[in-house]
Backbone as a printed PyTorch tensor [residue, N CA C, xyz], in Angstrom:
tensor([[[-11.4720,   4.5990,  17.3180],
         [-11.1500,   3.5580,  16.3480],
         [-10.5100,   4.2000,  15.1180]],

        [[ -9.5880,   3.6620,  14.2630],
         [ -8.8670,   3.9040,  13.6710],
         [-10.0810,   3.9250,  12.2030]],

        [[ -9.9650,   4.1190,  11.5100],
         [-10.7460,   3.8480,  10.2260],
         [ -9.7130,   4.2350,   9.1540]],

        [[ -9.9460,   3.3860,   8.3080],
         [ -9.7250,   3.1520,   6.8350],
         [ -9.0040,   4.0740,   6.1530]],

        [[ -8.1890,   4.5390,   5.5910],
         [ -6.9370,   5.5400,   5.2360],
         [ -6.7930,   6.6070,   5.7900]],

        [[ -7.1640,   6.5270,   7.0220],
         [ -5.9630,   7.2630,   8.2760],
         [ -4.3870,   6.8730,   8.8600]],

        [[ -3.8500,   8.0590,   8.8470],
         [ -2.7280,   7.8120,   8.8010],
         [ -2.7310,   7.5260,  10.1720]],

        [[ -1.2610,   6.4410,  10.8250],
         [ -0.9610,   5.5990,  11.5720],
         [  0.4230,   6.0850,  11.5120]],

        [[  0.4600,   5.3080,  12.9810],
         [  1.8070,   5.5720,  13.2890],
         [  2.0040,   3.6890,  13.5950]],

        [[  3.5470,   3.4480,  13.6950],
         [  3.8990,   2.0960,  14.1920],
         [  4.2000,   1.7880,  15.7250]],

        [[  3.9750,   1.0260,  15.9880],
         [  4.5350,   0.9990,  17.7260],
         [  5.7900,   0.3880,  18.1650]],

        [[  6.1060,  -0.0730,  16.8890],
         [  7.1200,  -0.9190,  17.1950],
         [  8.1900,  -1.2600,  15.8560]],

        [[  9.5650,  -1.4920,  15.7040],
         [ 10.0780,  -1.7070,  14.7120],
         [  9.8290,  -3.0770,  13.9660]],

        [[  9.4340,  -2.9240,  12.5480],
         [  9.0720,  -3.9610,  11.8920],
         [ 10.3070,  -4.0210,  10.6760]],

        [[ 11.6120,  -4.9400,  11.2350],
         [ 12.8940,  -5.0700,  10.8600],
         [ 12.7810,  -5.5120,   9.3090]],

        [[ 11.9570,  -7.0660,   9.3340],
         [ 11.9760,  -7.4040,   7.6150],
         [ 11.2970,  -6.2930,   6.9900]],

        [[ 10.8190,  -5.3170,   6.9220],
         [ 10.6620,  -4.3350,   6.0100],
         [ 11.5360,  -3.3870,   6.1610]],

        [[ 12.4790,  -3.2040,   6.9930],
         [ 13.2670,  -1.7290,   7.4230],
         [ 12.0420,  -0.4680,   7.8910]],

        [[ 11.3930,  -0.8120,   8.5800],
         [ 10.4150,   0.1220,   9.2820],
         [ 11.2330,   0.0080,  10.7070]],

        [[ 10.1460,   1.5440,  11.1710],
         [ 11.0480,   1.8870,  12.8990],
         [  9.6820,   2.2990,  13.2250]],

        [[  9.5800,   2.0840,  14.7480],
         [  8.4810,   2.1460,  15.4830],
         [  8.8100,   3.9580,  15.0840]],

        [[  7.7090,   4.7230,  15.3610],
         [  7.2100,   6.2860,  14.8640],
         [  6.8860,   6.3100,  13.3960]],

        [[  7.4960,   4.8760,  12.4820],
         [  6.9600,   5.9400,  11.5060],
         [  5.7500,   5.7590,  11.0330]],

        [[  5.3820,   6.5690,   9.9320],
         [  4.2200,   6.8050,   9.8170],
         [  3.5700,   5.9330,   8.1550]],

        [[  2.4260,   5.5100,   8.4270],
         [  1.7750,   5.2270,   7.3630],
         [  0.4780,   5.3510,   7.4520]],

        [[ -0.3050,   4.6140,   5.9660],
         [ -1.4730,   4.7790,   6.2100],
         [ -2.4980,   3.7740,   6.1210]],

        [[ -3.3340,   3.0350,   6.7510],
         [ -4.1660,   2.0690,   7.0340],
         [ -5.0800,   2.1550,   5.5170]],

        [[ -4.9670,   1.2150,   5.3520],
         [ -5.6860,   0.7820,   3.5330],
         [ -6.6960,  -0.8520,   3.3680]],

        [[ -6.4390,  -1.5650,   4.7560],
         [ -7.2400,  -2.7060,   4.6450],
         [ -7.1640,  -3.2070,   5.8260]],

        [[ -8.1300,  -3.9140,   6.6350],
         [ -8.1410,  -4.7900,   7.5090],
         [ -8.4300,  -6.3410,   7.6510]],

        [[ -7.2410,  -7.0970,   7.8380],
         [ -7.6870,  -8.7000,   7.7070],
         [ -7.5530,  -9.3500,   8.5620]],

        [[ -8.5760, -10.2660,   8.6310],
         [ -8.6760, -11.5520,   9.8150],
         [ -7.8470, -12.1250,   9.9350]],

        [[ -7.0320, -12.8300,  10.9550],
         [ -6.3260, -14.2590,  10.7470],
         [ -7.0180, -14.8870,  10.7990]],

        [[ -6.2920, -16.0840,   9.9710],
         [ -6.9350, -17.0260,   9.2540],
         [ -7.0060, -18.0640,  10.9250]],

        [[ -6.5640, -18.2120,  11.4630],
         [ -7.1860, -18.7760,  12.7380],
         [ -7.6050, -18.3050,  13.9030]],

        [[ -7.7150, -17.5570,  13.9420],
         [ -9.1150, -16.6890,  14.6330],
         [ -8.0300, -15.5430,  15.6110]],

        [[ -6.5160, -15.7220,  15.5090],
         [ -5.7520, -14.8280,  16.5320],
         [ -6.0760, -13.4600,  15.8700]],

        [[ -5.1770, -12.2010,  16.2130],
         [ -5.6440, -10.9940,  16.1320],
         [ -5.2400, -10.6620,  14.6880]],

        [[ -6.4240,  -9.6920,  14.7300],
         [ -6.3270,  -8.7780,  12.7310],
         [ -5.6040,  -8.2920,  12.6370]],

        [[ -5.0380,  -8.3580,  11.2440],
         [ -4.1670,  -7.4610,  10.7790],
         [ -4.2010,  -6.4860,  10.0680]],

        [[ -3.4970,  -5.2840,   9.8790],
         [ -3.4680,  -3.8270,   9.5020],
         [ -2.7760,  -3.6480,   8.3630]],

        [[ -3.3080,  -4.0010,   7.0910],
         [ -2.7660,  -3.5320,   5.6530],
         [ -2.4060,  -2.2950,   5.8840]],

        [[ -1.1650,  -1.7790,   5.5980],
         [ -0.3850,  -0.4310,   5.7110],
         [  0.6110,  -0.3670,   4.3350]],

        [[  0.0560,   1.0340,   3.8280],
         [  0.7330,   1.5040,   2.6120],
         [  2.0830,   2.3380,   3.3960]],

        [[  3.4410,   2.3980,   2.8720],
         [  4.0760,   3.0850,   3.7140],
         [  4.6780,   4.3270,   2.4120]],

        [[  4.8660,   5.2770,   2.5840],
         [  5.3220,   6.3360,   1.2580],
         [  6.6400,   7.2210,   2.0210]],

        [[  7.0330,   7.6710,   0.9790],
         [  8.5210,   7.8630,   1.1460],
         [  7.9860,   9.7190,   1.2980]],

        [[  9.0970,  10.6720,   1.9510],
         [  9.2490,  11.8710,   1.9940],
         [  8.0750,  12.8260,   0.9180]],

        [[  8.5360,  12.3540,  -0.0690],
         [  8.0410,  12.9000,  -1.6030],
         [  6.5030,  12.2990,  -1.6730]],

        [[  6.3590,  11.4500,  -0.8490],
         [  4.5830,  10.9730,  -1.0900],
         [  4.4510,   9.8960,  -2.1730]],

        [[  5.3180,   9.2340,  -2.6320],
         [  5.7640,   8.0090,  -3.4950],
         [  5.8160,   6.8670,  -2.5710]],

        [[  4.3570,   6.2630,  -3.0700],
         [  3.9990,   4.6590,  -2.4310],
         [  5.6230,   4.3510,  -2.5330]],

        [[  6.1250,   3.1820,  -1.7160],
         [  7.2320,   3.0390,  -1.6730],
         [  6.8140,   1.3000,  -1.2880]],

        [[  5.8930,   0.8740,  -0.2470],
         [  5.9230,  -1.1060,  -0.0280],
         [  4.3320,  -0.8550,   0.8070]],

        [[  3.8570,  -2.0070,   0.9660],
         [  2.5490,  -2.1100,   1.4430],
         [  3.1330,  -3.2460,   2.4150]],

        [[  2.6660,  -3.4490,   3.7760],
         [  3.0720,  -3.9730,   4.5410],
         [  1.8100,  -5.0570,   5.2210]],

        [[  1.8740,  -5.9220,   6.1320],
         [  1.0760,  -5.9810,   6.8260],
         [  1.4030,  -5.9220,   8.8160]],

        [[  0.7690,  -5.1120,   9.6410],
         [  1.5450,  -5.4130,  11.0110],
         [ -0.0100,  -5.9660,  11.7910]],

        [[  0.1810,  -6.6160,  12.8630],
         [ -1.0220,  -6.6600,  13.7430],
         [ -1.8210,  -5.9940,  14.1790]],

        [[ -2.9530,  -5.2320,  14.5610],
         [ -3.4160,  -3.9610,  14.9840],
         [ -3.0830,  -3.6640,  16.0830]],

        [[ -2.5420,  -4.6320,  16.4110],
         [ -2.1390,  -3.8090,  17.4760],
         [ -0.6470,  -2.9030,  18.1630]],

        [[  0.0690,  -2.9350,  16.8280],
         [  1.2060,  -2.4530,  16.4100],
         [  1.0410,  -1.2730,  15.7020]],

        [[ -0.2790,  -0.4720,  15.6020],
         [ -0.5010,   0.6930,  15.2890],
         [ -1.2620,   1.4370,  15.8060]],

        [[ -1.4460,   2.8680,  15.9730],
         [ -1.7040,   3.8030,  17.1740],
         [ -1.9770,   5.0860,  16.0620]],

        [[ -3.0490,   5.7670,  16.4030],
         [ -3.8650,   7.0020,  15.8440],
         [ -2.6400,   8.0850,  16.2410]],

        [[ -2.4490,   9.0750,  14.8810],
         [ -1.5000,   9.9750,  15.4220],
         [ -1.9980,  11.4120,  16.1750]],

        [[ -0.9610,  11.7870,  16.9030],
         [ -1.4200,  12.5310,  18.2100],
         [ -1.7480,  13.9300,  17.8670]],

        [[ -2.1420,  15.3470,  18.6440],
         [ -2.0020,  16.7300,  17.8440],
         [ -0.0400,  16.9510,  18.7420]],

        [[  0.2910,  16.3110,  19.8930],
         [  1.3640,  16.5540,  20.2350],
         [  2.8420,  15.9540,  19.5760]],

        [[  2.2530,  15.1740,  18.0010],
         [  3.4440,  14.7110,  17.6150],
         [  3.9080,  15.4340,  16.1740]],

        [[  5.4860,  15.6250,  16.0910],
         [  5.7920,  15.9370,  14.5290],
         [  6.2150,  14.8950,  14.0730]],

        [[  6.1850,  15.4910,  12.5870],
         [  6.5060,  14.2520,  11.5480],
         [  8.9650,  14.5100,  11.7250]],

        [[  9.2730,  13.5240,  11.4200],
         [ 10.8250,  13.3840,  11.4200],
         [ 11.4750,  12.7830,  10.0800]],

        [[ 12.6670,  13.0160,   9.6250],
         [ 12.8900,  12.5970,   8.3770],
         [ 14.1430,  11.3220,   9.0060]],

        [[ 14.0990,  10.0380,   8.2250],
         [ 15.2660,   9.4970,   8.1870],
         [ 15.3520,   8.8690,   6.4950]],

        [[ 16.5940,   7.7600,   6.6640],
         [ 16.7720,   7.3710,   5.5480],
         [ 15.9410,   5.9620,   5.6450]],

        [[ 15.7530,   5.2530,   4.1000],
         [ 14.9340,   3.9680,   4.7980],
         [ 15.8580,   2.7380,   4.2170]],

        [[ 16.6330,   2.2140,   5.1810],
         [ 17.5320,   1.3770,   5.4340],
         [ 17.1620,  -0.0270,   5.6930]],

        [[ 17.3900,  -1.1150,   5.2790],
         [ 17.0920,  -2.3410,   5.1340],
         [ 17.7080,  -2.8140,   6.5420]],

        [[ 17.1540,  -3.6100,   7.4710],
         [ 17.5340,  -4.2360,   8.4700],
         [ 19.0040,  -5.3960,   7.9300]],

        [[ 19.8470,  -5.6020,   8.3970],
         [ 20.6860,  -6.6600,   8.0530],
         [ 20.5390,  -7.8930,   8.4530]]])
């Protein structure tokens, strides 16, 4: 189980924020839906430099514990069109 400001990875691209499935953030809250479908995963996301940059929310199940077989990758963070 994931717990509480561990860093996360995404599973999937989350376009209205300009997120890409790999990258990485860190789990900061967990909330119910409000009609009983699946919780969601408050995610702080920070830039290169470690500068909070947007707080997001994705489903939990759009995030995944990071591996010892994965590295971290640099891109730019680009707004979906």
């Amino acid at each position: 189980m994931i717990s509480l400001y561990d860093q996360v990875v995404l599973t999937r691209n989350v376009d209205e924020h300009g997120l890409c499935r790999g990258d990485v953030a860190t789990l900061v809250d967990r909330v119910p839906h409000p009609q009983q479908g699946e919780p969601g995963a408050v995610l702080e996301v920070f830039n290169a430099l470690g500068e909070s940059i947007k707080t997001v929310v994705v489903r939990e199940s759009e995030i995944e514990s990071l591996q010892a077989d994965e590295v971290f990758a640099v891109r730019s963070l680009v707004r979906a069109s």
